[in-house]
KEFILO-527269 format. One line per field, with one value per atom (N, C-alpha, C): residue number from 1; atom name; x negated, y negated, z. Coordinates in Angstrom, 2 decimals, always signed. Last residue first. Layout:
seq = (NUM	...);
atom = (CA	...);
east = (X	...);
north = (Y	...);
up = (Z	...);
This chain:
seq = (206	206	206	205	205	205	204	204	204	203	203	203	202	202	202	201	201	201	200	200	200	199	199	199	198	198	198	197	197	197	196	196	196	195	195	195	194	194	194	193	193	193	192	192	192	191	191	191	190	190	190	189	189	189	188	188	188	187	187	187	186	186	186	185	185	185	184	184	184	183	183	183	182	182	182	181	181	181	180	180	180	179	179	179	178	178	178	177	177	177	176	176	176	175	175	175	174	174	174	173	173	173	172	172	172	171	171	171	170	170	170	169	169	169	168	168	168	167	167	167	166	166	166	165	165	165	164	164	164	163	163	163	162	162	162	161	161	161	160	160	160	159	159	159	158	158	158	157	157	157	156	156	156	155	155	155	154	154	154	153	153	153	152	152	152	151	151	151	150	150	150	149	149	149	148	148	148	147	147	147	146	146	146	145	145	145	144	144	144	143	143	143	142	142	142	141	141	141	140	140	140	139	139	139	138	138	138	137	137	137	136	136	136	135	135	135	134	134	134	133	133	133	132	132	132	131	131	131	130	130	130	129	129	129	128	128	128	127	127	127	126	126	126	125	125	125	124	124	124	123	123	123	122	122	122	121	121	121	120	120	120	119	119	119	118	118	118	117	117	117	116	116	116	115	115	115	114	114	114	113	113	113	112	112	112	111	111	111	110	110	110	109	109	109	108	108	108	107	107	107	106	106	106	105	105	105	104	104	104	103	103	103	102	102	102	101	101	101	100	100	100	99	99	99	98	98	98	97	97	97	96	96	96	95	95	95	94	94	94	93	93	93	92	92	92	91	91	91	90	90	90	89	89	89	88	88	88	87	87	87	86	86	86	85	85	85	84	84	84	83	83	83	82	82	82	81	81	81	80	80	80	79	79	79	78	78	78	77	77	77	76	76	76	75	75	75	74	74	74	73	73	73	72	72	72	71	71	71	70	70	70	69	69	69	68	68	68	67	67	67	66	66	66	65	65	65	64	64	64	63	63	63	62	62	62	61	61	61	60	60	60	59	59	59	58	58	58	57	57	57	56	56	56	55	55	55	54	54	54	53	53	53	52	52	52	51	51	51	50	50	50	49	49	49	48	48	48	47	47	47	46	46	46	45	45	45	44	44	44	43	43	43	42	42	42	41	41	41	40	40	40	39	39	39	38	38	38	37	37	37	36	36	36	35	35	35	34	34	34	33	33	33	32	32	32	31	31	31	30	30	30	29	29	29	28	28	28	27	27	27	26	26	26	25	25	25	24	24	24	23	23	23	22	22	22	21	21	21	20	20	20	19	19	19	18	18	18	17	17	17	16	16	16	15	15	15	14	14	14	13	13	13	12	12	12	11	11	11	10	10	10	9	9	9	8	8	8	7	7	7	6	6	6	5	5	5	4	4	4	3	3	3	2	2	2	1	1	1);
atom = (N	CA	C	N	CA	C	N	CA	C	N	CA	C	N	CA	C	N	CA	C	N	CA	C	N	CA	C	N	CA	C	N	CA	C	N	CA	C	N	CA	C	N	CA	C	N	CA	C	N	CA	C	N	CA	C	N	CA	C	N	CA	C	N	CA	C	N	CA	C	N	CA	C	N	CA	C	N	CA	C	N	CA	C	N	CA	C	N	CA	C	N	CA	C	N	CA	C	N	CA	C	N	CA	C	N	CA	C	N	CA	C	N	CA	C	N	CA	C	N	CA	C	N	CA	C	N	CA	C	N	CA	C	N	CA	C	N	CA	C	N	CA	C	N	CA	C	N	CA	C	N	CA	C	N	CA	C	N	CA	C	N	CA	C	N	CA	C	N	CA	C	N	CA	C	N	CA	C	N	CA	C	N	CA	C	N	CA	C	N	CA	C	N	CA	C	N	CA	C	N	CA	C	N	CA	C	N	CA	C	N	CA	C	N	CA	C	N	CA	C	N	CA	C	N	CA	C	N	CA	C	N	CA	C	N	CA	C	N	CA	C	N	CA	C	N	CA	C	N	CA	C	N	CA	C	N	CA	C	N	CA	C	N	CA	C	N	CA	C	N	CA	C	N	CA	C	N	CA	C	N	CA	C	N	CA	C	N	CA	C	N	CA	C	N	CA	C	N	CA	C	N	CA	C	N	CA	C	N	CA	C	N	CA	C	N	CA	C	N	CA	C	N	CA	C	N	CA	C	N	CA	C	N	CA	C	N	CA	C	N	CA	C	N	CA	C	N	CA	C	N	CA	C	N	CA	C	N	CA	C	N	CA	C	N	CA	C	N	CA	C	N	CA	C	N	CA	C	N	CA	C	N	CA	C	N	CA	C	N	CA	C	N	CA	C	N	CA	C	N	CA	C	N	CA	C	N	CA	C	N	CA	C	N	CA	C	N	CA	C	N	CA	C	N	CA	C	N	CA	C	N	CA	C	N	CA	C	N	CA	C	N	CA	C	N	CA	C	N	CA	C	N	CA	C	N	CA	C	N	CA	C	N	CA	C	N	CA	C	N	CA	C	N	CA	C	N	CA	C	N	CA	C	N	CA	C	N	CA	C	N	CA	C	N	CA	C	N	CA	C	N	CA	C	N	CA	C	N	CA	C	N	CA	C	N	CA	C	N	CA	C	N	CA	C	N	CA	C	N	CA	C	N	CA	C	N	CA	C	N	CA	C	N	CA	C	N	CA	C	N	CA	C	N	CA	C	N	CA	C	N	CA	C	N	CA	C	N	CA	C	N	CA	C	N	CA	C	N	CA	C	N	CA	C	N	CA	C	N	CA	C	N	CA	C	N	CA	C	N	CA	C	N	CA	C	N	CA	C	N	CA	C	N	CA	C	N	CA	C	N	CA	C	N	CA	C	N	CA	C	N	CA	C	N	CA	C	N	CA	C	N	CA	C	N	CA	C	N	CA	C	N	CA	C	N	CA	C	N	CA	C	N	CA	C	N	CA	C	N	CA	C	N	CA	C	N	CA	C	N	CA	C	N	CA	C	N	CA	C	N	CA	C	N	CA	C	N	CA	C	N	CA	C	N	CA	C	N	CA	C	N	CA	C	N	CA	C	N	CA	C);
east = (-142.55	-143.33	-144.76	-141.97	-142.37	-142.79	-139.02	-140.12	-140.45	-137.15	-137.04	-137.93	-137.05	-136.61	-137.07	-137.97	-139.14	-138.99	-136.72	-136.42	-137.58	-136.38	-137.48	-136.93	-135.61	-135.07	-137.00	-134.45	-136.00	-135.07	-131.79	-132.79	-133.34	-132.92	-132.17	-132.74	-134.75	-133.04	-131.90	-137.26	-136.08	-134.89	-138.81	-139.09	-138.08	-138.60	-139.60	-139.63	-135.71	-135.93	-137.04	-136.14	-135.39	-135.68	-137.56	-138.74	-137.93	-135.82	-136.99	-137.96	-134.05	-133.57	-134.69	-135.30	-135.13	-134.60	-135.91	-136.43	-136.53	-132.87	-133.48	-134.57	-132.12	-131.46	-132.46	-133.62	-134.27	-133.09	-131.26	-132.23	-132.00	-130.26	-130.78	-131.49	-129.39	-128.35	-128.96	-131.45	-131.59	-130.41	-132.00	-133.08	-132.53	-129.65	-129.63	-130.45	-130.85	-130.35	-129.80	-134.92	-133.23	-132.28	-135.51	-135.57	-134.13	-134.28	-135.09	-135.78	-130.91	-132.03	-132.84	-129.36	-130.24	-130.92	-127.80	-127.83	-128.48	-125.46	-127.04	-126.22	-123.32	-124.60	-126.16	-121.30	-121.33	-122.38	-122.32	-122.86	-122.59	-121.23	-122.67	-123.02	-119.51	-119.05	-119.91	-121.05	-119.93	-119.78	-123.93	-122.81	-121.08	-125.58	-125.36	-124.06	-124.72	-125.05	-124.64	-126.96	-126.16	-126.33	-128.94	-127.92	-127.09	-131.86	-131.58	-130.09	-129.81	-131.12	-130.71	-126.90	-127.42	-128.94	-125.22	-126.13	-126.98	-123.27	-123.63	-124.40	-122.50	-124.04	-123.83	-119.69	-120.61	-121.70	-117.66	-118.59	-119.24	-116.66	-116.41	-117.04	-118.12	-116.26	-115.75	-119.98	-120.28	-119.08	-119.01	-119.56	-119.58	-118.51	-117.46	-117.85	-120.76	-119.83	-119.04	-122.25	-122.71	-121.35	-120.89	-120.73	-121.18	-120.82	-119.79	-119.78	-123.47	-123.22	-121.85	-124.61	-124.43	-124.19	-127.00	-125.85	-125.63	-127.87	-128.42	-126.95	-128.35	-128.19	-128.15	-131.08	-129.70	-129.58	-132.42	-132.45	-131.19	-134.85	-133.39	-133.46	-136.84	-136.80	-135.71	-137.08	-136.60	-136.50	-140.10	-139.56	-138.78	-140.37	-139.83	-139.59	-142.41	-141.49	-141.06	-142.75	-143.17	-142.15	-144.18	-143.62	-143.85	-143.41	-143.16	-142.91	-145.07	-144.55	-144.73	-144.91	-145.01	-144.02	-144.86	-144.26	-144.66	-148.18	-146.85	-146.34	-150.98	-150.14	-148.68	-152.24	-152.30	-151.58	-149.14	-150.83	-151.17	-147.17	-147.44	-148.66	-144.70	-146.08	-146.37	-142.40	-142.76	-144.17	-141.49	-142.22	-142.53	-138.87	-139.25	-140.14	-139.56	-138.94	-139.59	-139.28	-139.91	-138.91	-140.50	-139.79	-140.42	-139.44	-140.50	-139.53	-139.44	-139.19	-140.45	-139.24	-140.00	-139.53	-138.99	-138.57	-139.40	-138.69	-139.18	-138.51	-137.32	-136.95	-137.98	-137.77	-138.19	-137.86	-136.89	-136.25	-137.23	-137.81	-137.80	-137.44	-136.18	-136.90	-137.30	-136.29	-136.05	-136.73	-133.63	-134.99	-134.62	-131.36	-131.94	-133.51	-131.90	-130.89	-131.34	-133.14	-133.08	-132.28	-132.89	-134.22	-133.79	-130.05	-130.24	-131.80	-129.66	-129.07	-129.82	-130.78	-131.61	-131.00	-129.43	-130.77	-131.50	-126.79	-126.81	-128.22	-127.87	-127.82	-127.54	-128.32	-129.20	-129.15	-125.77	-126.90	-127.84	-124.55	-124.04	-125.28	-127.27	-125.87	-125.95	-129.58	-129.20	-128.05	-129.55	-129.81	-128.81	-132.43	-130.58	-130.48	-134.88	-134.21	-132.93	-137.04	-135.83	-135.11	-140.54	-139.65	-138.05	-142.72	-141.76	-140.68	-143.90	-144.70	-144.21	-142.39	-143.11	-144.46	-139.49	-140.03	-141.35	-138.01	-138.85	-139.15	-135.57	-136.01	-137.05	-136.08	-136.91	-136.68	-135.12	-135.16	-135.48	-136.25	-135.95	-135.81	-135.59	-135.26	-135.69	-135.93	-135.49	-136.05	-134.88	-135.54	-134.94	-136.03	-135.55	-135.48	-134.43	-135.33	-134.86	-134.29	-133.85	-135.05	-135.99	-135.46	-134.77	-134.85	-135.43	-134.93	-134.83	-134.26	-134.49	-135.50	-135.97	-135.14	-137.18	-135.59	-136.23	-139.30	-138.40	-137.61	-140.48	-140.82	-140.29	-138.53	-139.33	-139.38	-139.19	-138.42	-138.23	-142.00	-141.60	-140.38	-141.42	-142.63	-142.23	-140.26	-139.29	-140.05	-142.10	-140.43	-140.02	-144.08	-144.23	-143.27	-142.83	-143.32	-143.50	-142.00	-141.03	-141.44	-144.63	-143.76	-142.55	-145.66	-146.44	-145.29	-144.47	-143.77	-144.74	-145.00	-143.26	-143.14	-147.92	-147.34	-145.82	-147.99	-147.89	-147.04	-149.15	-149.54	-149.40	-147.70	-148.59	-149.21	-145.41	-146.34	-147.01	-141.75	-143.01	-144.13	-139.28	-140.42	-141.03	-137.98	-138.21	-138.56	-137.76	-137.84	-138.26	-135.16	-136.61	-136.59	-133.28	-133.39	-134.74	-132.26	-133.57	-132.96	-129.55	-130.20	-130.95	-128.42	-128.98	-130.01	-126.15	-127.01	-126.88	-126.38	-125.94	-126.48	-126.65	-126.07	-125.34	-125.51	-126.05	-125.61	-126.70	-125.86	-126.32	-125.80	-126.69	-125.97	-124.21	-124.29	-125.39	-124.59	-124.90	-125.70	-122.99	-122.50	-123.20	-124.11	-123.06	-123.19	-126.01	-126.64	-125.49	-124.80	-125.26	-125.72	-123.32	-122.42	-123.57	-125.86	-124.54	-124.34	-126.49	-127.45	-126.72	-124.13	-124.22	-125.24	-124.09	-122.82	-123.14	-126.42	-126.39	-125.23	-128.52	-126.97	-126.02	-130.44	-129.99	-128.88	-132.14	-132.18	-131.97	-129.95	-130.26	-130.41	-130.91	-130.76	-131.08	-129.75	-130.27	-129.90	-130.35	-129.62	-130.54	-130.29	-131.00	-130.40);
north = (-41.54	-42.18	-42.59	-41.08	-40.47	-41.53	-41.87	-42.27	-41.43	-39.53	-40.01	-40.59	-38.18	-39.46	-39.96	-35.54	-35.85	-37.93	-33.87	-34.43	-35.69	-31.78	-31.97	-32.44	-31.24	-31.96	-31.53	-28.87	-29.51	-29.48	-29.90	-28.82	-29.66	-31.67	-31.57	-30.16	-31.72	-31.86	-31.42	-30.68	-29.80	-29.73	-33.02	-32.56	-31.27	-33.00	-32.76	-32.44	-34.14	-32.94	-32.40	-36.88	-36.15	-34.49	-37.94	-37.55	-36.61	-38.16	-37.08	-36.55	-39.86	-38.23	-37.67	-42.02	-41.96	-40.10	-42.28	-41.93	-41.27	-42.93	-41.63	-41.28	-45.46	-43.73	-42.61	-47.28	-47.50	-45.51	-49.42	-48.47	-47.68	-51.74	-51.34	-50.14	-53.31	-53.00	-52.68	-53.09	-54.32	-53.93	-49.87	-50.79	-52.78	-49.98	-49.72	-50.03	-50.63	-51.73	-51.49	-50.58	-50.23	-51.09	-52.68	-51.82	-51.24	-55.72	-55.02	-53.85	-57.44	-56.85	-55.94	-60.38	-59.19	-58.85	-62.04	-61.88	-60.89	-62.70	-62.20	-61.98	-63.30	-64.71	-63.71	-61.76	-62.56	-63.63	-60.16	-59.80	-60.66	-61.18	-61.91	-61.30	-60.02	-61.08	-61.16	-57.03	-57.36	-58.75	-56.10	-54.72	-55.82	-58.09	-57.59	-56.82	-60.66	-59.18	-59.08	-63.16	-62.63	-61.02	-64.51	-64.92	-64.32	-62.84	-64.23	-64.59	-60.94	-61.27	-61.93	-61.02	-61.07	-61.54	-62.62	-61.47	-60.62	-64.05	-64.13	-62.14	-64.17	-64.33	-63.83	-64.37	-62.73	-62.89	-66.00	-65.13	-64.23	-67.66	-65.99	-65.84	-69.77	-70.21	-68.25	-69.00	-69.32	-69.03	-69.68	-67.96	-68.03	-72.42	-71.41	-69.44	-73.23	-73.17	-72.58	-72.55	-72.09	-72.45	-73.57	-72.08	-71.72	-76.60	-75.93	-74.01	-76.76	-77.10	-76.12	-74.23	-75.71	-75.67	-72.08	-72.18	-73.83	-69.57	-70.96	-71.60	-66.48	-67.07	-69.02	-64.82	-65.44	-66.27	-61.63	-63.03	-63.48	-59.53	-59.82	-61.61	-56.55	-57.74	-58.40	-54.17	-54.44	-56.19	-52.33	-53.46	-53.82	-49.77	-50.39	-51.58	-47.83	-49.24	-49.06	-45.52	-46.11	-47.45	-42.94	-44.32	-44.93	-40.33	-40.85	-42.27	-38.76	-40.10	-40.70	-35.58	-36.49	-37.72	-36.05	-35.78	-36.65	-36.64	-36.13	-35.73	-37.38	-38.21	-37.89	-35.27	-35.31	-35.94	-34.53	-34.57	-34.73	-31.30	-32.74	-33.18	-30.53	-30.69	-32.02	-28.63	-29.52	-30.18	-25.78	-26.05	-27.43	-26.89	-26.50	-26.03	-30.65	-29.32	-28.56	-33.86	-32.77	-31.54	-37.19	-35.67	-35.05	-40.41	-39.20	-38.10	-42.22	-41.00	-40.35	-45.73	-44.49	-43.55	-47.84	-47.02	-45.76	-50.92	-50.15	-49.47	-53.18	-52.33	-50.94	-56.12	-55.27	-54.19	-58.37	-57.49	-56.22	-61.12	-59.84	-59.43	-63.18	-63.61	-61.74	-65.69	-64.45	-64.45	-68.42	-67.67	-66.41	-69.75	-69.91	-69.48	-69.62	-70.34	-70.19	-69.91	-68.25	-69.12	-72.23	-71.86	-71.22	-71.72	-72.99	-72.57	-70.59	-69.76	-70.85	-71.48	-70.48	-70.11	-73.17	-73.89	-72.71	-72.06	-73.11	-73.50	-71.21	-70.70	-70.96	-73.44	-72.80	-71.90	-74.09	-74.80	-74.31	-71.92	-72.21	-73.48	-70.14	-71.08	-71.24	-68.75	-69.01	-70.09	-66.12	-67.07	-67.64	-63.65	-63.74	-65.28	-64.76	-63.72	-64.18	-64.51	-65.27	-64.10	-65.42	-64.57	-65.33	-66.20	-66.62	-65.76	-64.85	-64.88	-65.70	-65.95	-66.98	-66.41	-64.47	-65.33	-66.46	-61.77	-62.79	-63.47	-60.12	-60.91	-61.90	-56.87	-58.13	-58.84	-54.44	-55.26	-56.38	-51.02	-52.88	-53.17	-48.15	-48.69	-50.57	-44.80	-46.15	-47.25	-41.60	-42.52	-43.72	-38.87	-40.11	-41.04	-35.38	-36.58	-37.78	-33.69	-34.32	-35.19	-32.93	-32.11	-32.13	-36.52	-34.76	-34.06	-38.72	-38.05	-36.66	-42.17	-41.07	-39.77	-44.50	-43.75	-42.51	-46.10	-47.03	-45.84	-45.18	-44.94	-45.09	-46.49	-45.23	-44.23	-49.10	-48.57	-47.74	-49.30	-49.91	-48.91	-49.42	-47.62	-48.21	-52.00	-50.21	-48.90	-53.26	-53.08	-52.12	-52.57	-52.41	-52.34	-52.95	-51.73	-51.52	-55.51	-54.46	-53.59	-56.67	-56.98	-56.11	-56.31	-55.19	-55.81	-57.47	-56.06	-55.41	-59.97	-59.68	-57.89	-60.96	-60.57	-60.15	-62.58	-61.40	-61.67	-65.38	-64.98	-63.24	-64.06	-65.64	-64.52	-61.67	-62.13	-63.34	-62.33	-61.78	-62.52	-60.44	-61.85	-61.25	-58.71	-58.68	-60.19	-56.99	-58.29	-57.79	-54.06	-54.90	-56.21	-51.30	-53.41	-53.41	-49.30	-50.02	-50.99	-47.84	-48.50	-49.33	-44.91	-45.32	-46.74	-42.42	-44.10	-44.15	-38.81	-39.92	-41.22	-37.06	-36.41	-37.89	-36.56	-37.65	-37.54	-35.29	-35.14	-36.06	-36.82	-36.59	-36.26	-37.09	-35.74	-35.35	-39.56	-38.52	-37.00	-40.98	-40.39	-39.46	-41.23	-40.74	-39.96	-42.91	-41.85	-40.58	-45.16	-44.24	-43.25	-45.86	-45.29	-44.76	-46.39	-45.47	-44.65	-49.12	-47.42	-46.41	-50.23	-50.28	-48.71	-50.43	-49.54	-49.42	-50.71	-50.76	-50.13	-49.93	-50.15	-50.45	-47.37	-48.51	-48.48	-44.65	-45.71	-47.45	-42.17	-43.13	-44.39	-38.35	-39.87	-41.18	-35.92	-37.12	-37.87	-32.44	-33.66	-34.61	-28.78	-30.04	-31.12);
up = (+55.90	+56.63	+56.83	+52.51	+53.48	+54.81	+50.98	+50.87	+52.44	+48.84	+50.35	+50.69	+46.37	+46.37	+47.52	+47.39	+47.11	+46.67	+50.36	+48.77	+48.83	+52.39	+50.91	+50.25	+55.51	+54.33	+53.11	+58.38	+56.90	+55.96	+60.25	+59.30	+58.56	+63.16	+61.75	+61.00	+65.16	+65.56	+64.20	+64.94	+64.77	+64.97	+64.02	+65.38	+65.80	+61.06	+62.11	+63.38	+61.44	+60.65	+61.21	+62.66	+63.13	+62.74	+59.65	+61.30	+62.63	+58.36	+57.65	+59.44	+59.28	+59.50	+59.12	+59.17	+60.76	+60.17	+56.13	+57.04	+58.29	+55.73	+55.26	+56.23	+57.02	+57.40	+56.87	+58.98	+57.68	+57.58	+60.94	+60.93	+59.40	+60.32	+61.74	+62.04	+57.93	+59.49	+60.49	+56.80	+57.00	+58.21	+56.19	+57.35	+57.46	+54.88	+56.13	+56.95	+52.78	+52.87	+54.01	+51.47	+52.12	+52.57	+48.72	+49.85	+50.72	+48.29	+48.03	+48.89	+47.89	+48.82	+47.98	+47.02	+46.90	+47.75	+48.43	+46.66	+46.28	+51.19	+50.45	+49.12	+52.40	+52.11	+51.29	+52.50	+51.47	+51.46	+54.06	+53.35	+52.02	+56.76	+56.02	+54.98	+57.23	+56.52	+56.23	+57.22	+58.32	+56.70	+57.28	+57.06	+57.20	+57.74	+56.74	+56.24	+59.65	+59.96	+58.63	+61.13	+60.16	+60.37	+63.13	+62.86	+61.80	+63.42	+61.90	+61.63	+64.75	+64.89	+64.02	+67.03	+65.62	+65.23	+68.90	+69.36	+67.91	+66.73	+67.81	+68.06	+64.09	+64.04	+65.85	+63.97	+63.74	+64.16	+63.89	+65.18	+65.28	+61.77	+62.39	+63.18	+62.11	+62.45	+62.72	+60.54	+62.22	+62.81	+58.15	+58.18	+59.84	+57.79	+57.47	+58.13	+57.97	+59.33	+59.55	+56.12	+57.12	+58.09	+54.00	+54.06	+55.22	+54.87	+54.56	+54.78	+53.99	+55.08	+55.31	+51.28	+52.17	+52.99	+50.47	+51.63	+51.84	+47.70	+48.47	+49.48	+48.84	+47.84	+48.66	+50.14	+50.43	+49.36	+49.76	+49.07	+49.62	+51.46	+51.54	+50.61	+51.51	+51.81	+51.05	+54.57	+53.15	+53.16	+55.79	+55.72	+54.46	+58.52	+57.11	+57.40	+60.86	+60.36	+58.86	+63.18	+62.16	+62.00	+65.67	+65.70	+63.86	+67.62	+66.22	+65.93	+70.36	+69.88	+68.06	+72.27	+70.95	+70.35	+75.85	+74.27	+73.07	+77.00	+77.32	+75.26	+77.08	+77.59	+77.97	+75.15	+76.63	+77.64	+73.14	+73.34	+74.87	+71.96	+72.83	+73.02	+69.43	+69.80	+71.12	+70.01	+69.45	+70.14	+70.79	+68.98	+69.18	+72.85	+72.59	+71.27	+73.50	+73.66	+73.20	+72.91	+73.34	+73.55	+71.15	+71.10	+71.96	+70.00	+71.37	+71.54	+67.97	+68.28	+69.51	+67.08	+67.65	+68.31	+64.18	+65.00	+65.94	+63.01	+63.66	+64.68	+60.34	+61.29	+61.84	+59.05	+59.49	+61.10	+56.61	+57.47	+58.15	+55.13	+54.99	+56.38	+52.03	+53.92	+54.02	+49.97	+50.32	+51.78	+48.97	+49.74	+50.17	+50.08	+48.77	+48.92	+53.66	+52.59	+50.89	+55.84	+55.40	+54.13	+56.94	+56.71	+55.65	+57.45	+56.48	+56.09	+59.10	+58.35	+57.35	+61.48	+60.90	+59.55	+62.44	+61.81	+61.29	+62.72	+62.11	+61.13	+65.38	+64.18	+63.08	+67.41	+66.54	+65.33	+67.18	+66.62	+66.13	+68.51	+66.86	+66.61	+70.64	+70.21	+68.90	+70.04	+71.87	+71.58	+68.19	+68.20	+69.75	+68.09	+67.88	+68.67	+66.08	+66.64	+66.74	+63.82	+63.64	+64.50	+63.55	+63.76	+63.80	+60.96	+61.72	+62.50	+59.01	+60.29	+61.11	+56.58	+56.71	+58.22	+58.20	+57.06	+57.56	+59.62	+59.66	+58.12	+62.05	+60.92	+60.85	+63.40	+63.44	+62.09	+65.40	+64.29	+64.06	+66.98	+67.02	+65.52	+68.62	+67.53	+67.93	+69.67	+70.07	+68.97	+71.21	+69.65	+70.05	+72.41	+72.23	+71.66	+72.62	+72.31	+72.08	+76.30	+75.42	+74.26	+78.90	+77.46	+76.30	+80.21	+80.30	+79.27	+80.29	+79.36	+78.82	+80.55	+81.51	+80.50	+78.63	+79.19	+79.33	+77.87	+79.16	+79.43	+75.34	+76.97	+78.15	+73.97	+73.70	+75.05	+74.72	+74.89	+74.86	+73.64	+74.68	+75.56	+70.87	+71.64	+73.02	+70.13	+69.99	+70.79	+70.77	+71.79	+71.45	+68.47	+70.20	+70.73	+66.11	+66.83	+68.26	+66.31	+66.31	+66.79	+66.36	+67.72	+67.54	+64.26	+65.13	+66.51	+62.49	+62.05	+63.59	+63.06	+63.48	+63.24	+65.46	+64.16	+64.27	+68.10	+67.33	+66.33	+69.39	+67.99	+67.60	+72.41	+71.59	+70.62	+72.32	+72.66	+71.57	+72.35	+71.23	+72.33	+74.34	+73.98	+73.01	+75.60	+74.49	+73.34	+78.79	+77.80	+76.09	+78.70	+78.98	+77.91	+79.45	+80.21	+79.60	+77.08	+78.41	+78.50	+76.63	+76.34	+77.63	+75.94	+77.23	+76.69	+74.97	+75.08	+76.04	+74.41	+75.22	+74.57	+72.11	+73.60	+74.68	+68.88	+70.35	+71.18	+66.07	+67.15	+68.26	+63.03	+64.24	+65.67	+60.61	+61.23	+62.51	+59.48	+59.43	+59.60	+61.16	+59.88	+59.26	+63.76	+63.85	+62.24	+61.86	+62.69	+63.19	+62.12	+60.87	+61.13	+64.74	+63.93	+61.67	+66.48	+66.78	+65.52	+64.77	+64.56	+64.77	+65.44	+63.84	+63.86	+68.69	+67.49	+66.00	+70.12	+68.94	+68.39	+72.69	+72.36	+70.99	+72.50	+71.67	+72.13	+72.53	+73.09	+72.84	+72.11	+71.75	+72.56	+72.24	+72.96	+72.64	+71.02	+70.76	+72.16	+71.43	+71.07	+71.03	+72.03	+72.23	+71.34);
């Protein structure tokens, strides 16, 4: 039995790759991914990610599907619709901390693993690490745009890539700011029996 990742995501791909997950396939859903009028940013991760969860067909396989959400303020900051706009996000996010929230949900099934009435057991949780940009003129933002990273980029920056020269600190994981929180996503993998049982008591629990 394997993984199915419901993500297109080369950054989750490749931590998950590292370590040592096996992945049978991607299959990432089609679905919108609006925020509903007045949701919160850590309960609009949760939902697209149990969304998706559900969206992939994936017989005897488990599925885990993933969102990321930058926010400041109960502002969400998604991937931005041109260099203007991103432009106007990098400047918000500028000399300030902002926070990162990555939700993930596991639907497992096979064999030992528990199901309730609805079908396979659904592992759903979040992390949130929270991120300081050091302060950005005009200049650094165009200079960082002039790469092309922000494009398809939630809050316009990717941590793992050039943008890591616009942060000063993070608090919390710093894989939940790439895309998925690692320790965790393996403590709940371990649970359902894709991994052998971890115990380390460093690992914050879900």
């Amino acid at each position: 039995m394997a993984l199915v990742l419901a993500s297109g995501s080369p950054r989750r791909r490749q931590l998950l790759q590292a370590a040592g997950v096996p992945i049978h396939a991607i299959m990432p859903p089609e679905l919108p991914e609006d925020p509903h009028r007045d949701e919160a940013p850590v309960a609009f991760a949760r939902r697209i990610s149990h969304e998706k969860a559900l969206a992939v067909a994936a017989p005897g396989h488990h599925v885990l599907a993933a969102d990321t959400v930058v926010h400041l303020a109960g502002r969400i900051f998604g991937k931005p619709t041109d260099d203007e706009h991103a432009a106007s996000m990098l400047a918000a996010l500028s000399g300030r901390w902002h926070a990162v929230t990555t939700a993930w949900c596991l639907r497992a099934c096979g064999p030992g693993t528990p199901a309730g009435p609805a079908g396979p057991a659904l592992l759903l949780h979040s992390r949130t690490s929270r991120v300081w940009f050091r302060p950005l003129g005009p200049a650094d933002i165009d200079r960082y745009l002039a790469s092309g990273e922000h494009h398809d980029k939630a809050g316009a920056y990717a941590i793992q890539g050039q943008g890591v020269a616009l942060v000063e600190r993070v608090r919390g994981s710093y894989t939940n700011v790439i895309g998925l929180p690692l320790s965790a996503v393996l403590r709940d993998l371990a649970r359902v029996g894709l991994l052998p049982a971890v115990d380390n008591p460093a690992v914050e629990k879900p």
